[in-house]
SEDO-990253 format. One record per residue (C-alpha): z, x, y. Coordinates in steps of 0.25 Angstrom, whole numbers, padded with zeros to 4 digits, always signed. Example, Ala and Ser with C-alpha at 12.3 -4.5 7.8 and 13.67 -1.06 7.14 Angstrom:
2
+0031+0049-0018
+0029+0055-0004
***
This chain:
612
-0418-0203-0103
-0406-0202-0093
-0402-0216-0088
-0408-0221-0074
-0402-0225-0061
-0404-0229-0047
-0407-0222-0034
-0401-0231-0023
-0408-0225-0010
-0398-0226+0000
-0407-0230+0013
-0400-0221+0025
-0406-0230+0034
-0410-0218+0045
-0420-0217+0032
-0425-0229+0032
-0429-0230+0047
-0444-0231+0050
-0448-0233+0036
-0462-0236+0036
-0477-0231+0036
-0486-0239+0028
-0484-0249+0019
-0485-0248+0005
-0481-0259-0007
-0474-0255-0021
-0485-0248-0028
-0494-0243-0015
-0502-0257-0014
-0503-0257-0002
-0514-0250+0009
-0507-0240+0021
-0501-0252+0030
-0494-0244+0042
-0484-0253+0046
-0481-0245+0061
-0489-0248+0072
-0498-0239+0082
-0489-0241+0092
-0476-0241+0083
-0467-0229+0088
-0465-0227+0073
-0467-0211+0069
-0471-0207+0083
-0457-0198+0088
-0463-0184+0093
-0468-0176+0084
-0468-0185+0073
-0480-0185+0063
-0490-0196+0063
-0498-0190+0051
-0489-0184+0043
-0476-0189+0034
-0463-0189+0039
-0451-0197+0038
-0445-0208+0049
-0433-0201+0049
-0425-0190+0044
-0430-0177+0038
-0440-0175+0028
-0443-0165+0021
-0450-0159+0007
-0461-0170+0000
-0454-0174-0012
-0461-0181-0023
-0474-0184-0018
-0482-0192-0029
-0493-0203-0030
-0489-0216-0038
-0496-0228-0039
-0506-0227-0026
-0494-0221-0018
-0490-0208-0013
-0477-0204-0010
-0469-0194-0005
-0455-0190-0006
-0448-0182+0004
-0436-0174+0006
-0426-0182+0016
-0412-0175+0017
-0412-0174+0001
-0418-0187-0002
-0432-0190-0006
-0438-0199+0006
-0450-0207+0002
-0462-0212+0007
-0476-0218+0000
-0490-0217+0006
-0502-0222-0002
-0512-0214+0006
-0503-0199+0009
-0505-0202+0022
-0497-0216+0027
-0482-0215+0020
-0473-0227+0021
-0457-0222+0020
-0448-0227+0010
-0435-0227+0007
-0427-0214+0000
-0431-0211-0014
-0421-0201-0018
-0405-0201-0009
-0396-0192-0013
-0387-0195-0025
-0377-0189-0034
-0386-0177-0038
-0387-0174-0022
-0400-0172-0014
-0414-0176-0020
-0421-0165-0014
-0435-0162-0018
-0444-0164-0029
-0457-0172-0034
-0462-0184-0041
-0469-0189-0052
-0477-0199-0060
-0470-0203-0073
-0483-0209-0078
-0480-0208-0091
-0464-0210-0092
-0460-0200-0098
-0447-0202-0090
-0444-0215-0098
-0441-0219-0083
-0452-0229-0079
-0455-0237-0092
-0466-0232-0098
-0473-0235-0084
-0475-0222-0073
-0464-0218-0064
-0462-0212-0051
-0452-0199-0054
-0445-0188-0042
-0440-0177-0047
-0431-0171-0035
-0418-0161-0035
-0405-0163-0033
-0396-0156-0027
-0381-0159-0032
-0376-0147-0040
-0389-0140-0037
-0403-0142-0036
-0407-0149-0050
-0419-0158-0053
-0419-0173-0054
-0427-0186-0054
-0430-0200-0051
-0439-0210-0054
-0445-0222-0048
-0449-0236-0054
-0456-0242-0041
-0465-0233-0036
-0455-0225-0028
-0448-0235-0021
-0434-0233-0028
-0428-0221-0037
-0418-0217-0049
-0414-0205-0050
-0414-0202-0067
-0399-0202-0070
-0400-0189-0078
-0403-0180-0065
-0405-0169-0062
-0416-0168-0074
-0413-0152-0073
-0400-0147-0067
-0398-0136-0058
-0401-0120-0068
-0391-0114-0058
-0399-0112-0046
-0399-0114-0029
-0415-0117-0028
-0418-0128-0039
-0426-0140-0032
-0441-0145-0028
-0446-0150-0041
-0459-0155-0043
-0463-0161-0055
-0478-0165-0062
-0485-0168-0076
-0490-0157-0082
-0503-0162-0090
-0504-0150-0099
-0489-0150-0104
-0488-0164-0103
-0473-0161-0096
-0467-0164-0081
-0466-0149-0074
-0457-0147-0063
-0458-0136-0054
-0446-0133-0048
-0439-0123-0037
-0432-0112-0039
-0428-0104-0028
-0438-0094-0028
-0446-0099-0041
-0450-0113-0047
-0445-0117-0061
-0454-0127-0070
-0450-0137-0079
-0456-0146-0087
-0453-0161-0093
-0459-0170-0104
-0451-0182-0095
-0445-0178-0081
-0431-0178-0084
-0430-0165-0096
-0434-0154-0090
-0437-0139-0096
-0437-0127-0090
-0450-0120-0090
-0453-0108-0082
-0451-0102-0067
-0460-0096-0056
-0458-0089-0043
-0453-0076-0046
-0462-0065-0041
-0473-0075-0036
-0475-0079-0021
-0465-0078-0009
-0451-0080-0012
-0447-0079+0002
-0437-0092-0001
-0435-0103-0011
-0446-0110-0017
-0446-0124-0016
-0452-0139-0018
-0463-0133-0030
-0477-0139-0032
-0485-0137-0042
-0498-0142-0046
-0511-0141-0051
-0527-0140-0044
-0540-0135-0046
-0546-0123-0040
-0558-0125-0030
-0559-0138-0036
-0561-0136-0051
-0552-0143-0059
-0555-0135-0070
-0549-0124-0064
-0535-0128-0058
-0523-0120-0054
-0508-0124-0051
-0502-0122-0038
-0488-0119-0037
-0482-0123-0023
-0468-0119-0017
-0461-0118-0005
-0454-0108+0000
-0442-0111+0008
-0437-0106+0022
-0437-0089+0024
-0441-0079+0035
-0451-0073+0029
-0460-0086+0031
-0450-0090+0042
-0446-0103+0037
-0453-0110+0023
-0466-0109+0017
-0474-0113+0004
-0481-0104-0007
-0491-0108-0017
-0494-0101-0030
-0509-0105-0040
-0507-0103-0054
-0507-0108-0067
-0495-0120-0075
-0494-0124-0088
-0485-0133-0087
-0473-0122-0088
-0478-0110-0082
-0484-0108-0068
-0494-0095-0069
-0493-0090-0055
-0510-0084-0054
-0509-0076-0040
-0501-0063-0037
-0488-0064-0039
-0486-0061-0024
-0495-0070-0019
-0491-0081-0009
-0498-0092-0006
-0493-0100+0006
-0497-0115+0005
-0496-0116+0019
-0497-0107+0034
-0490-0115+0043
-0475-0118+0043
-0474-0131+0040
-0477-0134+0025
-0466-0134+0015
-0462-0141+0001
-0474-0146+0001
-0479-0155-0013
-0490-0163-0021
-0491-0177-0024
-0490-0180-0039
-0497-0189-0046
-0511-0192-0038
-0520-0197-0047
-0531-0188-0053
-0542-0196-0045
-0536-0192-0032
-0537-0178-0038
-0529-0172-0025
-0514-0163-0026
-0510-0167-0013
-0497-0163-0006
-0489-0162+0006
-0478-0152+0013
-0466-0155+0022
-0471-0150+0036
-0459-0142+0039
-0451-0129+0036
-0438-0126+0031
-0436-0115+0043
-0434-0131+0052
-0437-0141+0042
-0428-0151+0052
-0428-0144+0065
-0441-0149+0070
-0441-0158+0083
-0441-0172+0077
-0434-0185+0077
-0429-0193+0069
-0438-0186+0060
-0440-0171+0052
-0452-0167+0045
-0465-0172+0041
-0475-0170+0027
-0488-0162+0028
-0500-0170+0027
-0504-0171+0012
-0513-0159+0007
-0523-0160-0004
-0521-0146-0011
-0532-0138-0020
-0536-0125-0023
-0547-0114-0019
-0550-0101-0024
-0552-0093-0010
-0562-0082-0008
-0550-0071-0012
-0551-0078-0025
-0538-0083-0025
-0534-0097-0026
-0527-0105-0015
-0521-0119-0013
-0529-0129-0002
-0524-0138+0005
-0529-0151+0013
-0527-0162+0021
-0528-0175+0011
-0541-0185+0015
-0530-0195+0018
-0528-0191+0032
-0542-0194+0036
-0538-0208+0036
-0529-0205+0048
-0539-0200+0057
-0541-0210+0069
-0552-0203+0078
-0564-0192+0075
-0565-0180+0085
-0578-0172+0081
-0583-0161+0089
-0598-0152+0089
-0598-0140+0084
-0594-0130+0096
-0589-0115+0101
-0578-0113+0107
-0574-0101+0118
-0559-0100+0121
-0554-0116+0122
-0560-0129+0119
-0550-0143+0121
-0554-0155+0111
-0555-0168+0116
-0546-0172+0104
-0534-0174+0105
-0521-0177+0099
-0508-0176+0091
-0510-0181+0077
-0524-0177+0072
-0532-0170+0061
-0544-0158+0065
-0555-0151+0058
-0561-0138+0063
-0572-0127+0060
-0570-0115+0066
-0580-0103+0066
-0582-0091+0073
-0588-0078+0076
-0580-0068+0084
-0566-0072+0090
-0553-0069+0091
-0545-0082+0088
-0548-0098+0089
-0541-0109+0085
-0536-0124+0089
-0523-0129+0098
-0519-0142+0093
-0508-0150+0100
-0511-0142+0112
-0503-0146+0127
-0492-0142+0134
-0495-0128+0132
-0492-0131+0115
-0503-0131+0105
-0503-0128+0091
-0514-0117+0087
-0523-0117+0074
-0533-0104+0073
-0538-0093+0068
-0537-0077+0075
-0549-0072+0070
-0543-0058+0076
-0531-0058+0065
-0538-0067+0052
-0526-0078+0055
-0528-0092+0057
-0516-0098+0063
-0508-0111+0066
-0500-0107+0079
-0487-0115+0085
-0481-0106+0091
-0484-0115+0103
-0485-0129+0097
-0472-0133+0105
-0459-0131+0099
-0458-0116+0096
-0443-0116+0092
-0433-0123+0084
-0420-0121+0076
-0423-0120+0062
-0414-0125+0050
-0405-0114+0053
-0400-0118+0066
-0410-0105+0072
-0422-0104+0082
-0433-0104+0074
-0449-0101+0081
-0458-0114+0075
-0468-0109+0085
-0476-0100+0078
-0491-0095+0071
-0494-0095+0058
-0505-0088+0053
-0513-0084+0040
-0524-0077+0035
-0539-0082+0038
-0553-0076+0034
-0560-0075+0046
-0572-0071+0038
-0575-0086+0035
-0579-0087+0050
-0573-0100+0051
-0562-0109+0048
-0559-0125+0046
-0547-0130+0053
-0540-0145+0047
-0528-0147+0054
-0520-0159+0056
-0509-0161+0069
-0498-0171+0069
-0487-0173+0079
-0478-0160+0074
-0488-0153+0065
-0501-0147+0063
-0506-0143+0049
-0518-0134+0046
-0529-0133+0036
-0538-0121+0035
-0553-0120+0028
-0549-0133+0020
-0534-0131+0017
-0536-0115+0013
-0523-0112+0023
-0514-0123+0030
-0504-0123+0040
-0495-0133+0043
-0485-0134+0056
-0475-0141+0062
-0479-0142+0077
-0468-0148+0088
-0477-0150+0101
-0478-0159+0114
-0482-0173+0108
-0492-0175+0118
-0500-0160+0115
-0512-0166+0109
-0525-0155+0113
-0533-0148+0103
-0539-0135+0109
-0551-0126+0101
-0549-0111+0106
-0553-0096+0104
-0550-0084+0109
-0560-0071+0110
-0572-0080+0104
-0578-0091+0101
-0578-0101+0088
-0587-0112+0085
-0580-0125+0081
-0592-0131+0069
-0581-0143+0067
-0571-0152+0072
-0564-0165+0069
-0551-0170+0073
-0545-0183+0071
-0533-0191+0077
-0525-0195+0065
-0517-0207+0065
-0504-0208+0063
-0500-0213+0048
-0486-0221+0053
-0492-0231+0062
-0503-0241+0064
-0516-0234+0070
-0518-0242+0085
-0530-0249+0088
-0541-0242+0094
-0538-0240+0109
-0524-0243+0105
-0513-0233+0111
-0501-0231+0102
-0490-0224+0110
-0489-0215+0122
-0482-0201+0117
-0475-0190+0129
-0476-0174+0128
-0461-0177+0130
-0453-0189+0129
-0440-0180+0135
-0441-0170+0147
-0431-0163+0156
-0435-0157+0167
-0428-0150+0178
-0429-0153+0193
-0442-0151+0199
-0448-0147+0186
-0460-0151+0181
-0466-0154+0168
-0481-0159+0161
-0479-0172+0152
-0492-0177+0144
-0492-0190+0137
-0504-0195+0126
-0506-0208+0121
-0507-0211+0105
-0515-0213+0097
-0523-0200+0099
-0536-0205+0097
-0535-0216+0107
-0546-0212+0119
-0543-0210+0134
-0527-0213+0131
-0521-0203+0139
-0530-0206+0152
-0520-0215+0160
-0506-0212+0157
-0494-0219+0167
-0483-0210+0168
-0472-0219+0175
-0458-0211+0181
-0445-0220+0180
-0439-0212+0191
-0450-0207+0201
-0438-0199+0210
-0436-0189+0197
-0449-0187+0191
-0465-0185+0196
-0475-0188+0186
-0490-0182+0192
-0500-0176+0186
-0504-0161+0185
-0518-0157+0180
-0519-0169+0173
-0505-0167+0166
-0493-0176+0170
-0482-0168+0175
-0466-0171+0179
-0461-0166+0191
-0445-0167+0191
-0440-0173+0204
-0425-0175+0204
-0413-0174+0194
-0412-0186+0184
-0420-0193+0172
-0430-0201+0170
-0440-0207+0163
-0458-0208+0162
-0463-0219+0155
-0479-0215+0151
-0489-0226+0148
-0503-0229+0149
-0510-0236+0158
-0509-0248+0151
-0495-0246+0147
-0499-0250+0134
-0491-0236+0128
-0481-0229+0136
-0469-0216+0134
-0456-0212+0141
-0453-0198+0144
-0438-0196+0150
-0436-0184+0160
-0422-0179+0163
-0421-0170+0178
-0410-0159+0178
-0407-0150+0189
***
């Protein structure tokens, strides 16, 4: 047993700005308490999530040892090779905390899982269970190492005997994930390598044996394989009948044009994993762009029953290029995972949006049964909102659903009946084009597409839409998209259409969602006024349509009187244009508009700059 010693966190204070969410006492005793309230500016920058995790500040990236410990959750994440922190009791409101894991003399701690030592077979925790990350470090090469904590997660040691396993001589060695293994009565660690994961196994977490590898042969090697998963579920249900699931990511190429994720279904015994399908089979966890590294909580009980996980909602083609400050990258939502045997016979992963987020929603929107003939705009509206849709139809060409529609930018979920695809479309969300990690134009406006039996005459839509995303679940989580969306914050339409036919919608709910970093406002209560543009430049004499919305989105007959007051009237005209607020560019200079409502209970600035 190698000798112990401490983890001093260092603190960088541009970390520790905005530290918050809901409070939580040593030990998760506590109820959800959001300690922001409704009309805080707390999290509410453009584009910035309000249902989904991110961090205050700085750049997050793949979840790292997510595990469930004494009535707590908590997530680890990569943070500029450290492992950021934060604790939820309900996967849904997370309170930041301070870094668990800095850098120090073995480098980086870059990712990796955590465990439940409940029987100490560390000798770390005296006799009593134990919190342990196993993560890589990076000096000398990508080797294995760990740390444990005493106080629930709330301060670290790293085990003075790191790295538990040294580098065999290789570029890709990183990601490990770590879990008991009941059969063998050892820890297995699935690790990657390059193109292939490597297990071990360990009677204590700190000796480790070599076991076997997989990879070669199986699945896409397109690029490196990284941040492993593997676990263990039932198929349709029947736990006496369970298969394991072997996740990887696979890293940026052009083949997929930027990263992606695969999944094989096999058999473990503890050393081995029996991959069932054809070697050449790929299965991709997920059709949108947007999901990568993603991994499982460890140690929910056995009377929750659920494997649950999470992906970071981003891509390694820009995984910090997107239009955000002082922030980049957010977390899926969490996703409760089976399995089904589909009508080919073959066996395929489910995903789901976890009940928890029911708890967010803050208004009901039902609608009849009806048909619909070319376009149909919902009554509903808004920016951050959860939906539900049975679709059937006959004879048709194509239908679908624009959501976060305006300003001539929507984001497009459908189905071409003509071509057998269903599709999430972005090509015209908003922005089309951004320089990727390697300093070139990259095309984020584009359609994805997969395979759909248009012989099942219908199909169930789930989707849920945030600030800057949209995620998709198809026929209960049979095939998923996830994407990253940058539009005009104040696009907020959902519009139902079809072309050559008609389809008859049998269900529909949607709900506002509140936003999990601030209080919920009291009915009839308006929380903040938010501007399509908070910035414009405009050249002499042109003109330009402005919108504004207030929030929360549930909130009736809020956008009804707005007063849009000019500080200078000589360079810039407010009127009104069909119903839109338009700006008409008088003279050379700059200036400002302040927005608010009738009552100027909320209002907004939006500076104009006039050139020649």
């Amino acid at each position: 047993m190698g000798k112990r010693r401490a983890l001093f966190v260092l603190g960088l204070v541009i970390l520790l700005l905005g530290l918050g969410g809901c409070q939580i006492l040593n030990g998760g005793t506590t109820k959800v308490k959001i300690e922001h309230e409704a009309q805080s500016d707390y999290y509410t920058e453009t584009y910035r999530p309000q249902f989904h995790f991110s961090t205050p500040v700085g750049n997050l990236a793949d979840p790292n040892g997510l595990v469930y410990f004494e009535g707590e959750y908590h997530l680890f994440h990569q943070k500029n090779g450290m492992w950021a922190h934060a604790i939820s009791l309900d996967l849904v409101h997370w309170e930041h905390m301070d870094i668990a894991l800095d850098h120090d003399i073995l480098g980086q701690a870059l990712s990796g899982s955590a465990v439940i030592d409940w029987n100490d077979t560390t000798g770390f925790f005296d006799g009593k269970a134990g919190m342990v990350a196993i993560y890589t470090s990076t000096a000398g090469g990508e080797a294995q190492g760990i740390a444990y904590s005493k106080d629930n997660g709330r301060t670290w040691e790293r085990y003075e005997g790191n790295p538990v396993i040294e580098n065999p001589g290789i570029k890709d060695f990183r990601d490990p994930k770590v879990f008991w293994h009941d059969e063998s009565e050892k820890w297995v660690m699935v690790v990657s390598t390059d193109k292939s994961v490597t297990f071990y196994n360990s009677d204590n977490l700190i000796d480790w044996e070599y076991q076997s590898e997989f990879g070669e042969g199986h699945g896409s090697h397109v690029a490196v394989w990284e941040c492993p998963d593997l676990f263990r579920l039932p198929v349709d249900g029947d736990e006496e009948n369970q298969k394991w699931v072997l996740h990887v990511s696979v890293g940026d190429n052009e083949e997929t044009n930027g990263s992606t994720a695969q999944y094989f279904i096999g058999e473990f015994d503890g050393t081995e994993f029996i991959h069932e399908q054809a070697p050449e089979t790929v299965l991709i966890t997920d059709f949108g762009q947007d999901f990568y590294a993603a991994q499982s909580f460890s140690d929910i009980p056995d009377k929750d029953g659920r494997q649950i996980w999470l992906g970071w909602m981003a891509n390694w083609r820009y995984p910090y290029q997107s239009p955000t400050d002082p922030w980049m990258g957010s977390m899926s939502i969490p996703r409760q995972l089976s399995l089904k045997t589909m009508e080919n016979g073959l066996i395929q992963l489910i995903q789901e949006p976890i009940k928890e987020l029911e708890s967010l929603r803050a208004s009901e929107f039902q609608l009849e049964p009806f048909d619909i003939l070319d376009e149909h705009l919902l009554e509903f509206q808004g920016t951050a909102y959860e939906f539900e849709a049975i679709m059937e139809w006959n004879d048709l060409d194509e239908f679908g659903i624009r959501l976060r529609q305006g300003h001539n930018e929507e984001t497009v979920i459908g189905l071409n009946v003509r071509d057998e695809k269903v599709f999430l479309d972005r090509t015209n969300s908003g922005l089309s084009e951004l320089t990727d990690r390697n300093g070139e134009l990259f095309s984020f406006g584009a359609r994805f597409e997969q395979d759909y039996d248009i012989d099942r005459g219908e199909i169930k839509i789930h989707g849920f839409v945030d600030e800057s995303s949209v995620e998709i679940f198809i026929n209960d989580g049979e095939q998923v998209f996830t994407n990253l969306i940058y539009t005009t914050p104040t696009n907020q339409n959902i519009e139902l259409y079809t072309k050559g036919g008609e389809v008859h919608v049998r269900e529909w709910s949607s709900y506002h969602l509140k936003s999990v970093w601030r209080e919920r406002p009291d009915d009839g209560e308006m929380e903040r006024l938010v501007l399509s543009s908070e910035h414009l430049e405009l050249a002499l004499n042109e003109t330009a349509f402005v919108d504004a919305f207030i929030k929360p989105d549930w909130l009736e007959g809020k956008d009804d009187e707005l007063n849009w007051i000019v500080e200078n009237s000589d360079l810039l005209e407010v009127v009104t244009e069909n119903g839109q607020k338009m700006l008409k560019a008088k003279a050379v200079g700059s200036t400002s508009i302040r927005v608010t409502d009738s009552n100027e209970q909320v209002e907004s600035r939006m500076t104009i700059r006039i050139v020649e």
